[in-house]
C-alpha positions as CSV (number, residue, x, y, z in Angstrom):
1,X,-11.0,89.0,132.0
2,X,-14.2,87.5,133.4
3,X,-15.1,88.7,136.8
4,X,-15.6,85.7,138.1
5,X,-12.2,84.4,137.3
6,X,-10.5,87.8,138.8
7,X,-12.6,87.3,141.8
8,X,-11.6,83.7,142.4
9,X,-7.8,84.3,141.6
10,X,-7.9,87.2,144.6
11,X,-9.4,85.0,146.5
12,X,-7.0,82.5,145.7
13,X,-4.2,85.0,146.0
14,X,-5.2,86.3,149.5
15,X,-5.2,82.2,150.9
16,X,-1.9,81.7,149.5
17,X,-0.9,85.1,151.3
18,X,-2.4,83.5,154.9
19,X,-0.8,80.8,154.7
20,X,2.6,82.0,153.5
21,X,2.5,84.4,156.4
22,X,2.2,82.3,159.5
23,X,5.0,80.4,157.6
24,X,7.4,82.9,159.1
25,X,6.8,82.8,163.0
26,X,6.5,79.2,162.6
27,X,10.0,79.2,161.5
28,X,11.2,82.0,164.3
29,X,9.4,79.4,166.4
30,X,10.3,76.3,165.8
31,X,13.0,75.7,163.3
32,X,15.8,78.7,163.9
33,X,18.4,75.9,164.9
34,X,18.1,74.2,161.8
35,X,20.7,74.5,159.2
36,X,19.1,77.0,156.4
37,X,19.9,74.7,153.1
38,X,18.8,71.4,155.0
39,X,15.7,73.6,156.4
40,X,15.0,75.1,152.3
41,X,15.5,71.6,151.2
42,X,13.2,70.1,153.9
43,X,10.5,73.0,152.9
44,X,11.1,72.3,149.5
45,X,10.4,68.5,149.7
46,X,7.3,68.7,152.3
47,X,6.0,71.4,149.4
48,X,6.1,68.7,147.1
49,X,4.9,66.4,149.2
50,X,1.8,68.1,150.1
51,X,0.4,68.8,146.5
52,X,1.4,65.2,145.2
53,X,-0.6,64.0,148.2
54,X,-3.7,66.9,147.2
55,X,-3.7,66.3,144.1
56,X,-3.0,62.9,143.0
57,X,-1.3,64.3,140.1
58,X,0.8,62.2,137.3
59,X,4.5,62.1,137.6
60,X,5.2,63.7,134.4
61,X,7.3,66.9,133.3
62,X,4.7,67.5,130.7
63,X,5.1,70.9,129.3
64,X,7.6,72.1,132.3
65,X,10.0,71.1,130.2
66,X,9.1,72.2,126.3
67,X,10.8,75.0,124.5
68,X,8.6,78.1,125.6
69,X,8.7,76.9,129.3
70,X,12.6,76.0,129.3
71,X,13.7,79.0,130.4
72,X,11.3,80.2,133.0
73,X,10.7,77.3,134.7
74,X,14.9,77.2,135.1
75,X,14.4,80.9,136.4
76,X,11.7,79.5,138.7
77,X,13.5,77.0,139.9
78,X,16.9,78.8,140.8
79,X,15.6,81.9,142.0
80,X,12.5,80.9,144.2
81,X,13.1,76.7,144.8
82,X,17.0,77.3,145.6
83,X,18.2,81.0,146.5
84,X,15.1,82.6,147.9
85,X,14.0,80.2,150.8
86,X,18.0,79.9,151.8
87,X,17.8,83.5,151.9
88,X,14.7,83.9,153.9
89,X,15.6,81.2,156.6
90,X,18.8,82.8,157.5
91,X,17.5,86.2,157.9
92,X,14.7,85.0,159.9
93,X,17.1,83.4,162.4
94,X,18.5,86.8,163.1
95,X,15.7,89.0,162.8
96,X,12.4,89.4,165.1
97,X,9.8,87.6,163.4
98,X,7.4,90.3,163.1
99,X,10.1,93.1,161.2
100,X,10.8,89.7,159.0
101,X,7.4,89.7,158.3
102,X,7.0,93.0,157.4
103,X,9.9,93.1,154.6
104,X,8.2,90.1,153.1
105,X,5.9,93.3,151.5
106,X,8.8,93.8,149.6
107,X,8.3,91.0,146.9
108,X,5.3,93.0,145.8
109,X,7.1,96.3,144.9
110,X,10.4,94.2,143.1
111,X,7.4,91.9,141.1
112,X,5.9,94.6,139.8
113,X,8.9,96.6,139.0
114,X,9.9,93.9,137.2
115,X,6.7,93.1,135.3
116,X,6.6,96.5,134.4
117,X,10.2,96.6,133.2
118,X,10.9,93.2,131.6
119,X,7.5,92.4,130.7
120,X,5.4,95.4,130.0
121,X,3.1,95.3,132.4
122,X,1.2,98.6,132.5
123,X,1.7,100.4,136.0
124,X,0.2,104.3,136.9
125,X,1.1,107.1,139.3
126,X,-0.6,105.4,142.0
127,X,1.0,101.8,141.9
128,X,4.2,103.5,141.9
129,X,3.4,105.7,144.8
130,X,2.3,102.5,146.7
131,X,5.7,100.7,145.9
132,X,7.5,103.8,147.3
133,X,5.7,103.6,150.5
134,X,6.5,99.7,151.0
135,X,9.9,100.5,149.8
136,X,10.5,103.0,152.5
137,X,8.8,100.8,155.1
138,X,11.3,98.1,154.3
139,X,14.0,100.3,154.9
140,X,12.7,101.6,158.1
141,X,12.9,98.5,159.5
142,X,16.3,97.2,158.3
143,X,17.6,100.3,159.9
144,X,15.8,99.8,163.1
145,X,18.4,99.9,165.8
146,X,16.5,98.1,168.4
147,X,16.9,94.4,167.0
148,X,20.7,93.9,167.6
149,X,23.9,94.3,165.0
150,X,22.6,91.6,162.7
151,X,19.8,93.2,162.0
152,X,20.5,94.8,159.4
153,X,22.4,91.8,157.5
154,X,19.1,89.8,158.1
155,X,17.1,92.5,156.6
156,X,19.2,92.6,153.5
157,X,19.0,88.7,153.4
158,X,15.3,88.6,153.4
159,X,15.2,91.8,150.7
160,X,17.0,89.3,148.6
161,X,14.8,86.7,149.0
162,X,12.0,89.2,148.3
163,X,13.8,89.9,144.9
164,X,14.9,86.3,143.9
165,X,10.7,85.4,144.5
166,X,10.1,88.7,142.3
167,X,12.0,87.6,140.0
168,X,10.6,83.6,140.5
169,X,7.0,85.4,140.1
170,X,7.7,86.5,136.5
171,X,8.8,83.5,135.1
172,X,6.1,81.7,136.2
173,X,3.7,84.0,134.9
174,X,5.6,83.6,131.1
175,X,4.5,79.2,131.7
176,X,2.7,78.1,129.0
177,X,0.1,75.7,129.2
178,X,1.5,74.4,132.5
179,X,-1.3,72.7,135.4
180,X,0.1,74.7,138.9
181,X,0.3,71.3,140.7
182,X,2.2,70.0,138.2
183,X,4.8,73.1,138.2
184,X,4.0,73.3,142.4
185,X,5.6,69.4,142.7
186,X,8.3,69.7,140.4
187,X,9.6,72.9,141.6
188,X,9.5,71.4,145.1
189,X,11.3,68.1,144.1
190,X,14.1,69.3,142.3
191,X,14.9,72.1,144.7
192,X,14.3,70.2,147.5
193,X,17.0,66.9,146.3
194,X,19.7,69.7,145.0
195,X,19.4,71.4,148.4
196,X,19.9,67.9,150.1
197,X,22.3,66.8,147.8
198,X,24.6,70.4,149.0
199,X,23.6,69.3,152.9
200,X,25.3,65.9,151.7
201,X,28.5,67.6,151.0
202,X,28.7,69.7,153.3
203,X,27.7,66.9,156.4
204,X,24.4,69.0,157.7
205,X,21.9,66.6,157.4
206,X,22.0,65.2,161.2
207,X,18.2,66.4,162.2
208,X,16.0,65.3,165.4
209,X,13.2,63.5,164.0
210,X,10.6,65.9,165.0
211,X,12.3,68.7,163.9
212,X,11.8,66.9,160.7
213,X,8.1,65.7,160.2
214,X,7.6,69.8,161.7
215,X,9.7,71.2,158.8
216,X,8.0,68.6,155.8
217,X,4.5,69.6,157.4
218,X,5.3,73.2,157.4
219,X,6.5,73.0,153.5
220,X,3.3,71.1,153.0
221,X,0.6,73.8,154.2
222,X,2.4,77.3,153.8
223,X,4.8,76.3,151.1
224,X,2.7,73.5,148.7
225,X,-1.1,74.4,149.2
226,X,0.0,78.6,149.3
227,X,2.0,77.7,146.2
228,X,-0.8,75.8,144.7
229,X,-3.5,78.9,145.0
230,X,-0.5,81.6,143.8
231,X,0.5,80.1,140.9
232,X,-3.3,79.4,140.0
233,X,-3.7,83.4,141.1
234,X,-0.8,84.5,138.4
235,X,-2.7,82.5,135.3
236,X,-5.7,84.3,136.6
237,X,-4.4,87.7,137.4
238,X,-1.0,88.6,136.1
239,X,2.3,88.9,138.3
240,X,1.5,92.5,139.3
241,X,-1.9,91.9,140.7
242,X,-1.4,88.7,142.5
243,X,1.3,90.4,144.0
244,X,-0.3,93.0,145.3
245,X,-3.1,90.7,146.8
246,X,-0.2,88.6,148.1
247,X,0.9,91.3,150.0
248,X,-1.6,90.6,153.0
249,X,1.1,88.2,153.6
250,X,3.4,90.2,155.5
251,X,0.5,91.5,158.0
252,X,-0.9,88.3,158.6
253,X,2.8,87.3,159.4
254,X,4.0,90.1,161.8
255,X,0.4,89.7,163.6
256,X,1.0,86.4,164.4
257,X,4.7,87.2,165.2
258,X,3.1,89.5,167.9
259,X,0.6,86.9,169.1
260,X,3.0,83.5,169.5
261,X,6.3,85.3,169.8
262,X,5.9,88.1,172.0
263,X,8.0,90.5,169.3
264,X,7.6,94.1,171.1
265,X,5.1,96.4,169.3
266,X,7.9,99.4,169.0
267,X,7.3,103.1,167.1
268,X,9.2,102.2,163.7
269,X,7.7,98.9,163.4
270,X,4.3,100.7,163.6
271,X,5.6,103.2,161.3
272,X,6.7,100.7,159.1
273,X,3.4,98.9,159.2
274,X,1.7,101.8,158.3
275,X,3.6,102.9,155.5
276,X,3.5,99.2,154.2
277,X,0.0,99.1,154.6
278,X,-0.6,102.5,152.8
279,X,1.3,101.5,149.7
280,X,-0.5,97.8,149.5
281,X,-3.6,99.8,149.5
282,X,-2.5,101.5,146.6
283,X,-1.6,98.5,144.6
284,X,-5.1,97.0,145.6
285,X,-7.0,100.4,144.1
286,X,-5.0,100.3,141.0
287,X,-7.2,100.7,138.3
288,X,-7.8,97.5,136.6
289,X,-7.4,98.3,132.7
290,X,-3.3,99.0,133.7
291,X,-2.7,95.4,134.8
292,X,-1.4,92.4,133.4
293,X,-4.4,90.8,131.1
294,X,-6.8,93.4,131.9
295,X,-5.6,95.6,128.3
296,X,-5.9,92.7,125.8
């Protein structure tokens, strides 16, 4: 890979993880009383929004839907347009923003186990080491005691979600030939209508009208532009490694859960943090010839 293309796709990759993080207060903030389809849907929708508006690009399938890319863009779509941000909006609404934040580092340990297992991505001692640690960060604070009896539920909600993006991270590193606005706005659309379509049915899509234009503006920035610079971080980087930059995420999303929230700075959220933090700075100084690209 050429170093300049690995050093734009971190780069890329670390954006996408700024903005994706302060996605999470702002939710805890602002958008808690919203249904969690019609608030997925709404996400969904301003995400495709936003990169049809930054883009300018043709409203065309293309390749999204040719043989090779079939399969994994249906993975894509079902996994992280439709389960994952259901998942994640729920278990936001009963969990502290900043411990919701901190799970969020678990999408980096189930990507890479699943590159490495499905798709023979090349991991050593010290990437698994560093999945471990963010493993057993995660579970420190899903058992935390000091966030109410939901807690735990919540936490196991947003693990999910961590998994179903994983999972929505591998496909779209098997695209083929695929522009990530083009992949960004489709992905958005049709999760977005099939999600309102399921409000439809089940009479939840009453919202106030600000509550609205916040949700569609929120999709926009931390959902369609941080979508945008991750999926143009995967073709650049691999699964694994984007991942691993992505993981900043989490951080940048507890932080801000501390700043606009007030979310109490308690012993096993620090503990947490630190063993989150540990392990992502394993994944960062994983030598380069064991990742995704970086061997051919």
């Amino acid at each position: 890979m050429h170093p300049l293309s690995r050093h734009s796709g971190a780069l890329l990759a670390l954006l996408a993880a700024a903005l994706f993080g302060v996605g999470t207060p702002l939710i805890k903030l602002r958008l808690t009383v919203v249904d969690p389809i019609l608030l997925a849907a709404l996400i969904n929708l301003g995400a495709a929004a936003g990169v049809a508006v930054l883009t300018r690009i043709p409203w065309r399938l293309g390749n999204l839907v040719s043989r090779t890319n079939r399969l994994p863009f249906a993975g894509s779509l079902l996994c992280g347009g439709l389960l994952a941000p259901v998942l994640l909006v729920w278990g936001i609404a009963h969990t502290p923003g900043a411990s919701a934040a901190l799970l969020m580092n678990l999408e980096a340990a189930f990507t890479a186990l699943i590159a490495w297992i499905f798709f023979r991505e090349s991991i050593g001692a010290r990437f698994v080491i560093g999945l471990v640690l963010i493993t057993l960060g995660g579970v420190l604070v899903s058992a935390s005691p000091e966030s109410g009896p939901g807690h735990v539920a919540a936490g196991l909600a947003i693990a999910a979600s961590c998994l179903c993006w994983a999972i929505d991270n591998n496909c779209t590193a098997q695209l083929w030939d695929v522009p990530p606005a083009r992949f960004s706005l489709w992905k958005g659309l049709i999760a977005g209508s099939v999600l309102l379509i399921l409000c439809a049915v089940r009479g939840t899509l009453l919202v106030h009208g600000r509550t609205l234009s916040e949700a569609l503006l929120l999709g926009a920035c931390c959902n369609g532009l941080a979508l945008l610079a991750f999926v143009t971080a995967i073709q650049r980087l691999g699964a694994g490694r984007t991942a691993a930059y992505f993981a900043a995420a989490p951080f940048v999303g507890a932080a801000t859960s501390v700043a606009l929230l007030g979310d109490k700075v308690t012993g096993p959220l620090l503990a947490a943090a630190a063993l989150m933090a540990g392990g992502v700075a394993l994944l960062l100084t994983e030598p380069q010839a064991l990742l995704h690209g970086e061997e051919k």
